[in-house]
C-alpha positions in Angstrom: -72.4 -58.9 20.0 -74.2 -55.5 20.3 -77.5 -56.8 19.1 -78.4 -58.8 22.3 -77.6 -55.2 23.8 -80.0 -53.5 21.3 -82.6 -56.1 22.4 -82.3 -55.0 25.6 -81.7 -51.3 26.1 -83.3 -50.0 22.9 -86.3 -52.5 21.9 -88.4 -49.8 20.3 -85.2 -48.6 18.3 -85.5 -52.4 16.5 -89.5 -52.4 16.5 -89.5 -49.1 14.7 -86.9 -50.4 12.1 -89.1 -53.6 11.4 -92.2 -50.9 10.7 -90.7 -49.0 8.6 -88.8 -51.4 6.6 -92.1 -53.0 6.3 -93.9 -50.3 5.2 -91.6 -49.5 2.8 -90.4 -46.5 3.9 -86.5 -47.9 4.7 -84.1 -50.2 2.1 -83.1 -53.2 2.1 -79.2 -52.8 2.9 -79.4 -49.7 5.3 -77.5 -49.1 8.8 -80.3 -47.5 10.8 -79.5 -44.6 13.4 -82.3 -43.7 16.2 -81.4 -39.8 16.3 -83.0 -39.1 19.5 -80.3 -41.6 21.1 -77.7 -40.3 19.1 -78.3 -36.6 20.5 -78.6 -37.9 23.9 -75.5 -39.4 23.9 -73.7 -37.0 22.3 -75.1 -34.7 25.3 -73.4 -36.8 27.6 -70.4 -37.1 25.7 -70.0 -33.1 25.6 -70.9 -32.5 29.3 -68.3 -35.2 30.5 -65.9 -33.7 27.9 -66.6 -30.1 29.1 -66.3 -31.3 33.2 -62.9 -32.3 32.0 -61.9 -29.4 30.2 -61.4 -31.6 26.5 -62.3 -30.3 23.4 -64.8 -32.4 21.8 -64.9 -33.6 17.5 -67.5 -35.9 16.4 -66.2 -38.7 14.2 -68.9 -39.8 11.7 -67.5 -42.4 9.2 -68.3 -45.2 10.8 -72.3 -44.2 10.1 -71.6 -43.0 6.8 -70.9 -39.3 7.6 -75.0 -39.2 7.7 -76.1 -35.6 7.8 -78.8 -36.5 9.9 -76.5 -37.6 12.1 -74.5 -34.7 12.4 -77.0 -32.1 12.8 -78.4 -35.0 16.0 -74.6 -34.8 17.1 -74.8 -30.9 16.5 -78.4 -30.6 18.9 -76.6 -32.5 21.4 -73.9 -30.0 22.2 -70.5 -31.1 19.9 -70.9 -28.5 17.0 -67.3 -29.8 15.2 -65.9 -32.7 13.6 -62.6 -35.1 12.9 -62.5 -35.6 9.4 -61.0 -38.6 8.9 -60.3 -37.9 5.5 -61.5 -35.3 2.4 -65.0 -37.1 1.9 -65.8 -36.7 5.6 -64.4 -33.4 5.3 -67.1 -32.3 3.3 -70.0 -34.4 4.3 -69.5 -32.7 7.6 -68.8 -29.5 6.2 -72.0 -29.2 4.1 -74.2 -30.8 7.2 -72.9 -28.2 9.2 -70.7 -29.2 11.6 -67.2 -27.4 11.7 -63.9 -28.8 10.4 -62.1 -29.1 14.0 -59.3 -32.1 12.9 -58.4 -32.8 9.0 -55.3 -35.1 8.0 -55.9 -38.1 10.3 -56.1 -40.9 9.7 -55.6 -40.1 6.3 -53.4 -36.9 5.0 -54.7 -34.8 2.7 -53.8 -34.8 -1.5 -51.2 -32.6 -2.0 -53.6 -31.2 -5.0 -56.5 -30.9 -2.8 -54.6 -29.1 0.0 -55.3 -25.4 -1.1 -58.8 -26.0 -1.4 -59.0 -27.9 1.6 -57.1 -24.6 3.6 -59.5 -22.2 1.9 -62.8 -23.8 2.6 -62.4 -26.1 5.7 -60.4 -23.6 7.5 -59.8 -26.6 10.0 -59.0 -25.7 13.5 -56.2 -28.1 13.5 -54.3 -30.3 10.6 -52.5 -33.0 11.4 -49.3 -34.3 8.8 -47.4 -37.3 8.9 -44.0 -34.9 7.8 -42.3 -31.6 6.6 -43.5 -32.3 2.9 -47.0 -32.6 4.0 -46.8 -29.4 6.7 -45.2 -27.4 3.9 -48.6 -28.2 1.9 -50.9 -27.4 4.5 -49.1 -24.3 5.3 -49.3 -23.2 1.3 -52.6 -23.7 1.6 -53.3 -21.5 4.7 -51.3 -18.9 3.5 -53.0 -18.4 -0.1 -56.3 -18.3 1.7 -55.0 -15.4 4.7 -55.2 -17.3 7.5 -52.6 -19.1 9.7 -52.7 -23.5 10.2 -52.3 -24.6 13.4 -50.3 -28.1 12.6 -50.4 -31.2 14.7 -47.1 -33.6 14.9 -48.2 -37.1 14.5 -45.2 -38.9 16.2 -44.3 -42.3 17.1 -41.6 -43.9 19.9 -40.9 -47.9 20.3 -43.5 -49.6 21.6 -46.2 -47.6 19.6 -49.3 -49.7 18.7 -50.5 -49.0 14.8 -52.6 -50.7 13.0 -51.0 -52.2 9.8 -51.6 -49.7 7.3 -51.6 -46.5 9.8 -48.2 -46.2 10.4 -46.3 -42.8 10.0 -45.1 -39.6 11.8 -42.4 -38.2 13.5 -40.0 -39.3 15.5 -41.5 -38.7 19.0 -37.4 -37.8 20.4 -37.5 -35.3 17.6 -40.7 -33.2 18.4 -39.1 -30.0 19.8 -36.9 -29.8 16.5 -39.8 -31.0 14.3 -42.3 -27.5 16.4 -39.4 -25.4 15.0 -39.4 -26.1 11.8 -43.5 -25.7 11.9 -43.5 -22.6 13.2 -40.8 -21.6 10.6 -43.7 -22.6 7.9 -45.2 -19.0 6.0 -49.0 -20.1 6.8 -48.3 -22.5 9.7 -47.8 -22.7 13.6 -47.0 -25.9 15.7 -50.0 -26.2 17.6 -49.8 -30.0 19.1 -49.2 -33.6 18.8 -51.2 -36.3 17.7 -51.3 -40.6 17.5 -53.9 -43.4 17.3 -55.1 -45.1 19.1 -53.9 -44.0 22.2 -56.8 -46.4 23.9 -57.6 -50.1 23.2 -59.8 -52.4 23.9 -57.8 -55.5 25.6 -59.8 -58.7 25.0 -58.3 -60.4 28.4 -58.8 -58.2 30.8 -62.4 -56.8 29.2 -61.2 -53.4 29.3 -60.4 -50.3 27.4 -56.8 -49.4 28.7 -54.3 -47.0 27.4 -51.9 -47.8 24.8 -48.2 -47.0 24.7 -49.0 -44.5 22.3 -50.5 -42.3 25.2 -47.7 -42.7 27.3 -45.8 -41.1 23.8 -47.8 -38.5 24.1 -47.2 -37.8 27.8 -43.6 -37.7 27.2 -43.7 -35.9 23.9 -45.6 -32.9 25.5 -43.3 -32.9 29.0 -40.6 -32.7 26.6 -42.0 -29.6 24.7 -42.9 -28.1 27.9 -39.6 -28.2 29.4 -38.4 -26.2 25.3 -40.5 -23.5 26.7 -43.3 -24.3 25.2 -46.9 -23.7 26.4 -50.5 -24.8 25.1 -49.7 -27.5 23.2 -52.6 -29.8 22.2 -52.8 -33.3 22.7 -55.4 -35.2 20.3 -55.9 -38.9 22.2 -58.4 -40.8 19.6 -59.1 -44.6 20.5 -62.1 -46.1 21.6 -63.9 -42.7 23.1 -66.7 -43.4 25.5 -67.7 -41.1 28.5 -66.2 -43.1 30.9 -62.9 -43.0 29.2 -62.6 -39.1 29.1 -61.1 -38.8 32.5 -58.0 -41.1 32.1 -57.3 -39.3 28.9 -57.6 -35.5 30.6 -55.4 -37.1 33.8 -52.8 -38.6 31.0 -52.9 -35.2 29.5 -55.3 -35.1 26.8 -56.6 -31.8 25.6 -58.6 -33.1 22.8 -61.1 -36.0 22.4 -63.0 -37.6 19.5 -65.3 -40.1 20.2 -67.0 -41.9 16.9 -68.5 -45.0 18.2 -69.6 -44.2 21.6 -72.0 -41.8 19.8 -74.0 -44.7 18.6 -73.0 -47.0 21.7 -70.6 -49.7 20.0 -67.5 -49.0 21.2 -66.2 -52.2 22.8 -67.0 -51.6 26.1 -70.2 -51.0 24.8 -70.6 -54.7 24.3 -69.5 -55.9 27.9 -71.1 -52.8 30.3 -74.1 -50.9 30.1 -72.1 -47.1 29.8 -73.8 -44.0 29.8 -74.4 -43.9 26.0 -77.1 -46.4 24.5 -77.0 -47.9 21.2 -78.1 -46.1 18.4 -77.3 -48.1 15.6 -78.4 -51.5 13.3 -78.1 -52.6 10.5 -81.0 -53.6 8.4 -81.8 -55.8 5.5 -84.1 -58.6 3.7 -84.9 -61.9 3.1 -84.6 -62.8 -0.4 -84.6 -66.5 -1.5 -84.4 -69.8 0.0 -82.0 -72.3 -0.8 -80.5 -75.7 0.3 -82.1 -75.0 4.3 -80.6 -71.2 4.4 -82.0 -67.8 3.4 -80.3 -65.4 1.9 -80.6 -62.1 3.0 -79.8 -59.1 0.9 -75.7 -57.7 1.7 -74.1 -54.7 0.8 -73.3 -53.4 4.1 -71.3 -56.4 6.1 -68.3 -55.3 7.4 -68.1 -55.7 10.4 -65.2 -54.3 12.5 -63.3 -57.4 14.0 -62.9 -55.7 17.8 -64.1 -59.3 18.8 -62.5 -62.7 17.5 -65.3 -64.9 15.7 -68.7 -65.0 16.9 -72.1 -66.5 15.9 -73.3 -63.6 14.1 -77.2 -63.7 14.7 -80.5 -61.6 13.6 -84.0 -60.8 14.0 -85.6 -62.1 11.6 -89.7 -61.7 10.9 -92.3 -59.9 8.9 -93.3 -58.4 12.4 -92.0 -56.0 14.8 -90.3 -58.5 17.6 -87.1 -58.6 19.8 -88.2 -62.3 20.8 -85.7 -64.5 21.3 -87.7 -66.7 19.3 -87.1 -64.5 16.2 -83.2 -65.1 16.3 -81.3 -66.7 13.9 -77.7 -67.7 13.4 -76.1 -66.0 10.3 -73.7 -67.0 8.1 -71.6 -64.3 6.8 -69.4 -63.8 3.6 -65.5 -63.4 4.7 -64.0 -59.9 4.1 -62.1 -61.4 1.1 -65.8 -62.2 -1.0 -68.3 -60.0 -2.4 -71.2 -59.9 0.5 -74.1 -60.2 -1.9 -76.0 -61.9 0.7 -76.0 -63.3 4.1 -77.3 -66.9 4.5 -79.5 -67.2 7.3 -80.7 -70.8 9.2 -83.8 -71.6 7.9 -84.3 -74.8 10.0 -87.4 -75.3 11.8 -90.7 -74.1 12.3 -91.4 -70.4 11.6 -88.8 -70.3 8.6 -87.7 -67.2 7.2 -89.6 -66.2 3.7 -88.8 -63.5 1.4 -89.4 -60.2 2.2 -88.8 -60.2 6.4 -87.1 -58.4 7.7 -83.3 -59.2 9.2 -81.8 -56.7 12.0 -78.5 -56.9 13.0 -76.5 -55.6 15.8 -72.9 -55.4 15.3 -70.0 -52.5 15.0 -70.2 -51.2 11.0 -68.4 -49.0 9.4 -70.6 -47.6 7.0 -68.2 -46.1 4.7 -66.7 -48.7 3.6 -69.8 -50.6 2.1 -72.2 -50.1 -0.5 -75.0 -49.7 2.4 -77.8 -47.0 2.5 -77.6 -44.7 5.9 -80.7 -44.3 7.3 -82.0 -41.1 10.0 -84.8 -42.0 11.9 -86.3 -39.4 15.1 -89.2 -39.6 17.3 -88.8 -43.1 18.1 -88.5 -41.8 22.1 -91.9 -40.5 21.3 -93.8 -43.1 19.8 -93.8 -41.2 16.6 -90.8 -42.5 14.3 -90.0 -40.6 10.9 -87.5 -41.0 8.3 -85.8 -38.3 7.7 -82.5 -39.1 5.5 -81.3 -41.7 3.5 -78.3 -41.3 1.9 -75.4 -43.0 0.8 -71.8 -43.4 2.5 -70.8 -39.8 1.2 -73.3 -38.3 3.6 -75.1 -37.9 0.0 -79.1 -37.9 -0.5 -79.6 -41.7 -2.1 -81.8 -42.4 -5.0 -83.6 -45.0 -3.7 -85.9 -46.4 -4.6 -85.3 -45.2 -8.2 
């Protein structure tokens, strides 16, 4: 899906991959980021944020919490993260981006929460209930400092993803702000859910969930117990274009992941503001039985889109000629991806060693893939400058 996009709004991102991967200065295995995109979008992203009066947190798993990355993010004007759990907690931490958002998707340890209080000191912590507030709150207090808490609730109608479920009970929220702000070390601050915006596949869209409209209520609710300020954190499919429905809906908070690198879903069907930023690189290995296999380790790829011929670039050469594509076969989520097999029909066949780019929506931290920072691609002058593994983590590659 997102490679014919690649081809066509960021050519010299894919060229510049091929080089290097050729020169042996990139792995095998490796999701690629062009850093000068990625701080251009992320300026685009924080000046439409800022216009609409949202608070702005970076989400970074889906590139492997890639330190590169979040100093490129930092450059272009978002200097805080969502940690979507402790290992992108500290990958962000220690690549300097502030804590904003810890405790969603996932919660926190209960073992890990002191430490978590005491060295994150996140803006904002959102728990699932009272057991996991209490924690938080412990924590805060130990370390001095007060935890603003945010509710995650839920209503009827909610969409989760299987898996995600958990929270409040959104006609409880006043009751459940109470009983926060009756926490030694804590203070109701806000509400949270995901996603509160979705891609719908009939329409072509990205339209808001029932979730949002929870939140809407939720904070009318609190408003009319006399409370003021409260925070409203929207995540779901964050691109520029998206941040005004969410500030009209009443959204004080936005956290956009993949429209950082350009692969949100919309991504796929209009050209938005923010380009693509991302591939995912690899190499030919072996022939056999009229396929090559290519090198895996990094395949997931997130199924926003029902089945698709998967395709790549495939050549010892920089190209984004059409003539260079070739149909993939890839392993189903229930295998091991050891390899990819890729058509080797016809003339031109694939031999080992080409290179294969791919253009699809990864989520890095949940492979075994390489992250790879390249800059000064926009200027004809591209240089490696991290590659790490999905911890954010300097890789020992190639020993």
């Amino acid at each position: 899906m997102f490679l014919d996009v690649l081809r066509r709004r960021n050519p010299a991102f894919i060229e510049a991959a091929m080089a290097l991967h050729q020169q042996g200065k990139i792995p095998a295995n490796a999701y690629v980021l062009d850093l000068d995109v990625v701080e251009r979008n992320a300026g685009v992203l924080s000046a439409e944020a800022r216009r609409h009066g949202l608070k702005i947190f970076a989400m970074t798993k889906q590139v492997g919490r890639s330190s590169s990355f979040c100093q490129a993010v930092r450059r272009g004007g978002i200097d805080a993260a969502v940690a979507v759990d402790m290992a992108c907690a500290r990958a962000t931490h220690k690549a300097g981006l502030k804590v904003a958002h810890l405790g969603h998707l996932q919660q926190v340890a209960r073992q890990e929460a002191a430490a978590a209080a005491a060295t994150f000191k996140p803006d904002y912590w959102t728990v699932f209930n009272d057991t996991k507030a209490r924690e938080a709150a412990a924590g805060a207090e130990a370390a001095g400092r007060t935890q603003d808490l945010l509710a995650r609730i839920h209503a009827e109608g909610d969409t989760f993803y299987r898996g995600h479920e958990g929270g409040f009970a959104a006609t409880e929220v006043a009751d459940v702000a109470d009983r926060f702000d009756a926490l030694a070390g804590g203070r109701f601050a806000g509400i949270t859910t995901f996603p509160a915006l979705l891609f719908d596949h009939a329409s072509r869209k990205v339209v808001p969930t029932h979730n949002l409209v929870t939140l809407t209520k939720a904070a009318e609710a609190l408003a009319k117990a006399g409370r003021k300020d409260i925070e409203v954190n929207a995540p779901g499919t964050t691109s520029s274009v998206m941040l005004a429905a969410l500030a009209e809906a009443g959204a004080t908070q936005c956290e956009p992941g993949n429209g950082l690198h350009g692969t949100t879903a919309l991504h796929a069907m209009e050209d938005l503001p923010e380009q693509p930023a991302v591939l995912y690189l690899t190499e030919v290995s072996h022939l056999s039985g009229g396929k090559a296999y290519c090198f895996g380790g990094g395949f997931y790829i997130d199924p926003i889109f029902p089945d698709y011929d998967v395709k790549a670039i495939v050549g010892s050469e920089p190209t984004t000629a059409s003539a260079a594509l070739r149909s993939v076969e890839v392993p189903p989520p229930s295998a091991i991806d050891y390899y990819a097999m890729i058509d080797a029909a016809g003339p031109n066949a694939p031999k080992p060693g080409d290179t294969a780019v791919f253009g699809f929506r990864g989520q890095a931290f949940v492979t075994r893939a390489y992250v790879v920072g390249v800059s000064g691609i926009s200027k004809g002058e591209p240089k490696v400058e991290t590659i790490e593994n999905g911890f954010g983590e300097t890789a020992a590659w190639p020993i």
